[in-house]
ChimeraX commands (.cxc) that place a marker at each C-alpha (Angstrom):
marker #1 position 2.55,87.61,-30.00 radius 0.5
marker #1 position 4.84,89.64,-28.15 radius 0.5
marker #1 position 3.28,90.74,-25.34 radius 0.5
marker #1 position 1.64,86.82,-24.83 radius 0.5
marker #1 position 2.38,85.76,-21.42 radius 0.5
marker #1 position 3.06,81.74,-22.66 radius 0.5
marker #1 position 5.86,83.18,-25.00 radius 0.5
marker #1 position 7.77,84.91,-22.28 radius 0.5
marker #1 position 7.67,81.82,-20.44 radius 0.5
marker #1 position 8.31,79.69,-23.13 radius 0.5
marker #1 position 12.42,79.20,-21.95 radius 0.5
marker #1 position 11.60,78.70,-18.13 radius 0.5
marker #1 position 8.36,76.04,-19.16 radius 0.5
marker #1 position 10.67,74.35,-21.44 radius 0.5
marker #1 position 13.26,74.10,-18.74 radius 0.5
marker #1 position 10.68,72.96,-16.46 radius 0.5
marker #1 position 10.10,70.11,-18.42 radius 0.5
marker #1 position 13.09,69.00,-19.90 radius 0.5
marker #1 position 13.82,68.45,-16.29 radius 0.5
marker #1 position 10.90,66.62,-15.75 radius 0.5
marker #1 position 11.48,64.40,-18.59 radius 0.5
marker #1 position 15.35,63.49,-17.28 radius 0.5
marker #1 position 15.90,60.60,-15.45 radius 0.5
marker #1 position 17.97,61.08,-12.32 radius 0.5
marker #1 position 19.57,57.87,-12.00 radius 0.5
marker #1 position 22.94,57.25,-10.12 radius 0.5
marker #1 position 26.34,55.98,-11.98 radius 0.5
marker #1 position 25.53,52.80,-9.58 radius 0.5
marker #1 position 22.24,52.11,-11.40 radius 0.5
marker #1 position 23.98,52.80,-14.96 radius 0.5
marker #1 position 26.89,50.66,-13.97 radius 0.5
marker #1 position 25.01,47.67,-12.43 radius 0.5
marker #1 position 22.95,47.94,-15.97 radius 0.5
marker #1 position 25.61,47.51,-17.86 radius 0.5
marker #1 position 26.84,44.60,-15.76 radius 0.5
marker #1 position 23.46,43.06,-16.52 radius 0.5
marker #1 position 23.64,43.84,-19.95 radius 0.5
marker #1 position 27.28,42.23,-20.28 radius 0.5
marker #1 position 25.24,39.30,-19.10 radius 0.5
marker #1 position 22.84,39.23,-21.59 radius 0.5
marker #1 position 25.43,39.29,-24.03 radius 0.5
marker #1 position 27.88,36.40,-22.67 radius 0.5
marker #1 position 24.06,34.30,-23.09 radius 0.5
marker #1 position 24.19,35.76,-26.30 radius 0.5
marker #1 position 27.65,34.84,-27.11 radius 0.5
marker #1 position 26.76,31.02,-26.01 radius 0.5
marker #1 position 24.36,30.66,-28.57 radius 0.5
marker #1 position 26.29,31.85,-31.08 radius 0.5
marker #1 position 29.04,29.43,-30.18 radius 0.5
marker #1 position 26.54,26.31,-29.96 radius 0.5
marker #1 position 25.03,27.77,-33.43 radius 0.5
marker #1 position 28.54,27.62,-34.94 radius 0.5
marker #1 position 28.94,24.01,-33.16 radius 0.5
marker #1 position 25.58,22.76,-34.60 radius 0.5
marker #1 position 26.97,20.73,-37.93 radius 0.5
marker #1 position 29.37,19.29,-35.45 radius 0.5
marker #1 position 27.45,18.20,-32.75 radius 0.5
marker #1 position 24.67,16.71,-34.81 radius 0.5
marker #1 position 27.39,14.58,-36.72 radius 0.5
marker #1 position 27.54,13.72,-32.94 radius 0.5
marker #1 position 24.13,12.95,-32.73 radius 0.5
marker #1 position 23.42,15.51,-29.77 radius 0.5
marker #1 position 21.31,17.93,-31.77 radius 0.5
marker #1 position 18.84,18.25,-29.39 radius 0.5
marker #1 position 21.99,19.35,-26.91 radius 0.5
marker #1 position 22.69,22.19,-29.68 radius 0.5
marker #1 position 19.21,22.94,-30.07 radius 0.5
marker #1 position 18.75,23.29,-26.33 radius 0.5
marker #1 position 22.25,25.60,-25.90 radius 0.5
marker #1 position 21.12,27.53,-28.64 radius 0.5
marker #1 position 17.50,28.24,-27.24 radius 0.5
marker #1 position 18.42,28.90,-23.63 radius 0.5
marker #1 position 21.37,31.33,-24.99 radius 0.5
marker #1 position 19.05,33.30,-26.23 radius 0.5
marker #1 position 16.19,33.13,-24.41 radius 0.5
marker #1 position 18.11,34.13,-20.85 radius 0.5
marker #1 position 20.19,37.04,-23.82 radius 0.5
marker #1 position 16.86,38.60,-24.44 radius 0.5
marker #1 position 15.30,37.96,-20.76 radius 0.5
marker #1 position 18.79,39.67,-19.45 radius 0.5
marker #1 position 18.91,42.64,-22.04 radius 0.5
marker #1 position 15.24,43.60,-21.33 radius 0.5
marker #1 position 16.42,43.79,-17.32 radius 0.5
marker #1 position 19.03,45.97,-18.41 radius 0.5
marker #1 position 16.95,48.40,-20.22 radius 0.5
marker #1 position 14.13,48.09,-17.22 radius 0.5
marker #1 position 16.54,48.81,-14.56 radius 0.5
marker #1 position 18.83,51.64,-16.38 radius 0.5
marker #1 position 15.26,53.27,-17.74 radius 0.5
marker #1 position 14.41,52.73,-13.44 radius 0.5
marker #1 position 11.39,50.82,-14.41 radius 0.5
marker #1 position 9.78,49.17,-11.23 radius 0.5
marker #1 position 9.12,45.97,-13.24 radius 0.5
marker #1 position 12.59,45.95,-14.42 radius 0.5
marker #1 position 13.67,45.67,-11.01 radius 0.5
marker #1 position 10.77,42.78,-9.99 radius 0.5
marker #1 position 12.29,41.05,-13.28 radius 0.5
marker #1 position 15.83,41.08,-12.20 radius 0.5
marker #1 position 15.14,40.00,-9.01 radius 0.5
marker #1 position 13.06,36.87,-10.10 radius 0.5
marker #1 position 15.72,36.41,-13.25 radius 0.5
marker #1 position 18.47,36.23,-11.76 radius 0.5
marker #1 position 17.20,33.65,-9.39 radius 0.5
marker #1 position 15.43,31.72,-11.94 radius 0.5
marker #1 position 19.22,31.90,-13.98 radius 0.5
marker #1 position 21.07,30.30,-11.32 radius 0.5
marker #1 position 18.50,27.49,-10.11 radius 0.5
marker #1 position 18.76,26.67,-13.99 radius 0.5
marker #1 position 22.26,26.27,-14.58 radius 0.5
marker #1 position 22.64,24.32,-11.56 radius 0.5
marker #1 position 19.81,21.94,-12.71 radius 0.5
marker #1 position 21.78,21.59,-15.74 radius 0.5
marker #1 position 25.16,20.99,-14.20 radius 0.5
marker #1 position 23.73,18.39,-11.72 radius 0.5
marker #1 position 22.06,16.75,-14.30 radius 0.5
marker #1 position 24.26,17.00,-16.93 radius 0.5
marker #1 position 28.06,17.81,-16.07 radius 0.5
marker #1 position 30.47,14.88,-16.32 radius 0.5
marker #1 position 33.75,16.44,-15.87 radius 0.5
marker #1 position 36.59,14.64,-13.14 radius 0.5
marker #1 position 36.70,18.06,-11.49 radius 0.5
marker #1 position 33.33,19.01,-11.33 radius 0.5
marker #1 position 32.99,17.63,-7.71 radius 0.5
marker #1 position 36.26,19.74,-6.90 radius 0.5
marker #1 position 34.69,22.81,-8.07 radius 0.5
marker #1 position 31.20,22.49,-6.89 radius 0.5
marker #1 position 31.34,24.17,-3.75 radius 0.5
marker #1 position 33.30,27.55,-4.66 radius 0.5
marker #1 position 30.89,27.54,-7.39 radius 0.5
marker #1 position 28.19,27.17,-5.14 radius 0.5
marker #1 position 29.72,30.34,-3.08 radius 0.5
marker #1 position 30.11,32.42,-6.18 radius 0.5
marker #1 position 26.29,31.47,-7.35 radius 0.5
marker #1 position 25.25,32.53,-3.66 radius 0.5
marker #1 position 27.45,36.07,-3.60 radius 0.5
marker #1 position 25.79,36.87,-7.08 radius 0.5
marker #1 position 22.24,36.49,-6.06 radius 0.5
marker #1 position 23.11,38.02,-2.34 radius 0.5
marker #1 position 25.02,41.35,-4.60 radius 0.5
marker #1 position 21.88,41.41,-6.74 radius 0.5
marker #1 position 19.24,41.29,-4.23 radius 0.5
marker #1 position 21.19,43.73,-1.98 radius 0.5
marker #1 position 22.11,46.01,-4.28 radius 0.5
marker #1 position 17.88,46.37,-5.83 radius 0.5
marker #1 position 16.96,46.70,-2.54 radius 0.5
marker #1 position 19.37,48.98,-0.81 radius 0.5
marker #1 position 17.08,51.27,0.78 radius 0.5
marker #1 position 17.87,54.30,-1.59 radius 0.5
marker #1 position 17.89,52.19,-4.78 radius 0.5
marker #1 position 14.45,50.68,-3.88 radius 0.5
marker #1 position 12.90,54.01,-3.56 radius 0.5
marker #1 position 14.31,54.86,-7.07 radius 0.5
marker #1 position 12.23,52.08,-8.33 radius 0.5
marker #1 position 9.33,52.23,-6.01 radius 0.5
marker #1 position 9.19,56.41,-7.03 radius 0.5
marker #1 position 8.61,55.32,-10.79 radius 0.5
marker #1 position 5.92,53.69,-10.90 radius 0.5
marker link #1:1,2 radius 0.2
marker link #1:2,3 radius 0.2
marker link #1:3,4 radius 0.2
marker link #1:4,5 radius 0.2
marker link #1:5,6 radius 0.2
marker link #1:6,7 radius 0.2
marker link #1:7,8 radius 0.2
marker link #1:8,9 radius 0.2
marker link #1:9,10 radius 0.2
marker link #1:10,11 radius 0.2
marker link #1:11,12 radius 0.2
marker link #1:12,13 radius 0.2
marker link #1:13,14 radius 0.2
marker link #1:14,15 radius 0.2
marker link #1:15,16 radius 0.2
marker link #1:16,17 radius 0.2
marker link #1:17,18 radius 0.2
marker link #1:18,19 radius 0.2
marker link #1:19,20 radius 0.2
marker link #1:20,21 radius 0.2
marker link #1:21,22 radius 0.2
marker link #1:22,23 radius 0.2
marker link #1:23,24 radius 0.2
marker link #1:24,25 radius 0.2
marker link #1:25,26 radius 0.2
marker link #1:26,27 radius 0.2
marker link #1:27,28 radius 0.2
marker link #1:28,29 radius 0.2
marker link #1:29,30 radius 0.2
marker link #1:30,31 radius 0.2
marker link #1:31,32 radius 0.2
marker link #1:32,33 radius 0.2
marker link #1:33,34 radius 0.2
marker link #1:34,35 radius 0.2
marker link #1:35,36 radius 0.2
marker link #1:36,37 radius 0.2
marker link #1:37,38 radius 0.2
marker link #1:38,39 radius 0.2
marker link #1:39,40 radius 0.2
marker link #1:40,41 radius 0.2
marker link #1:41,42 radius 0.2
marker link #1:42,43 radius 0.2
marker link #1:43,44 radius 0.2
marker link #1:44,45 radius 0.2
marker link #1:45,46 radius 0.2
marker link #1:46,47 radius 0.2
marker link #1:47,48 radius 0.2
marker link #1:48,49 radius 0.2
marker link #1:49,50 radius 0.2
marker link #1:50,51 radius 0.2
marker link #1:51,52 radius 0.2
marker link #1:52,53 radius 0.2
marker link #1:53,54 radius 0.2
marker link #1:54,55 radius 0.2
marker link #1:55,56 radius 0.2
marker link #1:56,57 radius 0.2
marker link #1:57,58 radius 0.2
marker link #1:58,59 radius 0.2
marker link #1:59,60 radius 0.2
marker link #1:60,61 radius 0.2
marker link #1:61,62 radius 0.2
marker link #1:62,63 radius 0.2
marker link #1:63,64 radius 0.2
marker link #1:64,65 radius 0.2
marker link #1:65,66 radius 0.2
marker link #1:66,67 radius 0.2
marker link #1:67,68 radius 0.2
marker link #1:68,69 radius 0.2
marker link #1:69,70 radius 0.2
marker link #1:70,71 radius 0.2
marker link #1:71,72 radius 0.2
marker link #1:72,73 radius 0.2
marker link #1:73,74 radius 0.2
marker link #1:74,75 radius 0.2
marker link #1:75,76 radius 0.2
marker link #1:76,77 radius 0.2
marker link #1:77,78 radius 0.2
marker link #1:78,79 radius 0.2
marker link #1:79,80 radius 0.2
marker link #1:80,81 radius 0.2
marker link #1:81,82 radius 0.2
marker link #1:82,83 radius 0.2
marker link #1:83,84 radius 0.2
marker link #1:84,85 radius 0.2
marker link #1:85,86 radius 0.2
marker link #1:86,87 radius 0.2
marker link #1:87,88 radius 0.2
marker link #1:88,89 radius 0.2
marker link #1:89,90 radius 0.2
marker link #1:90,91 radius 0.2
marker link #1:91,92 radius 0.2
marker link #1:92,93 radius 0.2
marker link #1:93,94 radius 0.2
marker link #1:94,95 radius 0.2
marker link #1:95,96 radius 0.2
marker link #1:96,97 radius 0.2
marker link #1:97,98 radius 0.2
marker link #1:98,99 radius 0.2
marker link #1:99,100 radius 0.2
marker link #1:100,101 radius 0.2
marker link #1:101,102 radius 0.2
marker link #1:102,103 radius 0.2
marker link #1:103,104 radius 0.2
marker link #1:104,105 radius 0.2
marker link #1:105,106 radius 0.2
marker link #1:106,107 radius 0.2
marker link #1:107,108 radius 0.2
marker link #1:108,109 radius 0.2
marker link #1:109,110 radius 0.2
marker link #1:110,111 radius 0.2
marker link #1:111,112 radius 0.2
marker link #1:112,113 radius 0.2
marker link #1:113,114 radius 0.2
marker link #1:114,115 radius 0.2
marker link #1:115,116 radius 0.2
marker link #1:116,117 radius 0.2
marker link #1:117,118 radius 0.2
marker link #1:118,119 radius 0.2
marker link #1:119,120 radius 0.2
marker link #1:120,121 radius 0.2
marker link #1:121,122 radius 0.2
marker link #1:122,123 radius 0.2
marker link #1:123,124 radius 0.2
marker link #1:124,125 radius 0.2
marker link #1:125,126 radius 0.2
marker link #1:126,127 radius 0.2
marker link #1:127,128 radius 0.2
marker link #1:128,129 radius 0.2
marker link #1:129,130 radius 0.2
marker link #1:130,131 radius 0.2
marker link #1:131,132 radius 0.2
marker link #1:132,133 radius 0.2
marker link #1:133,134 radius 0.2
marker link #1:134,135 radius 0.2
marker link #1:135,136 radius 0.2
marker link #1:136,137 radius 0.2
marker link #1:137,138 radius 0.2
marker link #1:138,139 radius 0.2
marker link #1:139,140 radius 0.2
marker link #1:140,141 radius 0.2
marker link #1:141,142 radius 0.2
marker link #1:142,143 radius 0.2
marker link #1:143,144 radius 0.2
marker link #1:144,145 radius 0.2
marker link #1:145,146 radius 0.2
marker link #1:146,147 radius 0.2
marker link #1:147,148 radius 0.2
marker link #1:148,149 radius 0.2
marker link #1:149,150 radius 0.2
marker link #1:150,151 radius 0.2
marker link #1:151,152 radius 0.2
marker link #1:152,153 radius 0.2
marker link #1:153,154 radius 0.2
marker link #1:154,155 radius 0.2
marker link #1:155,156 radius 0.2
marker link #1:156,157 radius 0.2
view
């Protein structure tokens, strides 16, 4: 009806909640997304590579290798994507996922390249990869919770 008070309104309550249902996120949060998503798809990108190395490593007899590169790939590709959608959508549990993840992801490839890495240089390289492994999870965990950025997450639950 014309003269109906909700269809007068009907522009500014539509406004009202379109704004509502936007996300106010800064380019920080968008870009450190995408950094986590660019993650998720190097992870990805290994177990494609030790899927296209299968044949060749089991004529090897290291299937189980194969099988292992090609499981962790994805597994940490999926775990990593899902952060990046939690933390761009400012999710609080994408945040709590991250922060354990990313953790989790380093403890895990340095398991593996104690236990596993044979190379002549590895020993040279250890300790600036050790540095790097420590700025990552130091950037990470500073970055989710910069005082501003935690509130972003803290406000959405």
């Amino acid at each position: 009806m014309p003269g109906d008070k909700a269809t007068t309104d009907f522009p500014r309550n539509a406004s009202k909640a379109s704004e509502r249902l936007q996300m106010k996120r800064p380019t920080s949060v968008t870009f450190f997304g995408l950094l986590v998503l660019l993650l998720a798809a190097y992870n990805a990108w290994r177990a494609i590579l030790a899927m296209q190395e299968y044949d060749f490593m089991q004529s090897q007899g290291i299937e189980v290798a194969a099988t292992m590169s090609i499981v962790i790939g994805a597994t940490w590709a999926i775990g990593f994507a899902l952060a990046a959608v939690g933390l761009w959508r400012l999710q609080a549990w994408g945040r709590r996922w991250m922060l354990i993840a990313i953790v989790v992801y380093q403890v895990h490839i340095w398991i593996a390249r104690l236990a596993l890495e044979r190379t002549s240089y590895e020993s040279l390289t250890r300790s600036a990869d050790a540095v790097l492994a420590l700025l990552l999870m130091v950037g990470v965990w500073g970055f989710l919770f910069w005082p501003s950025i935690r509130r972003l997450y803290q406000a959405s639950n």
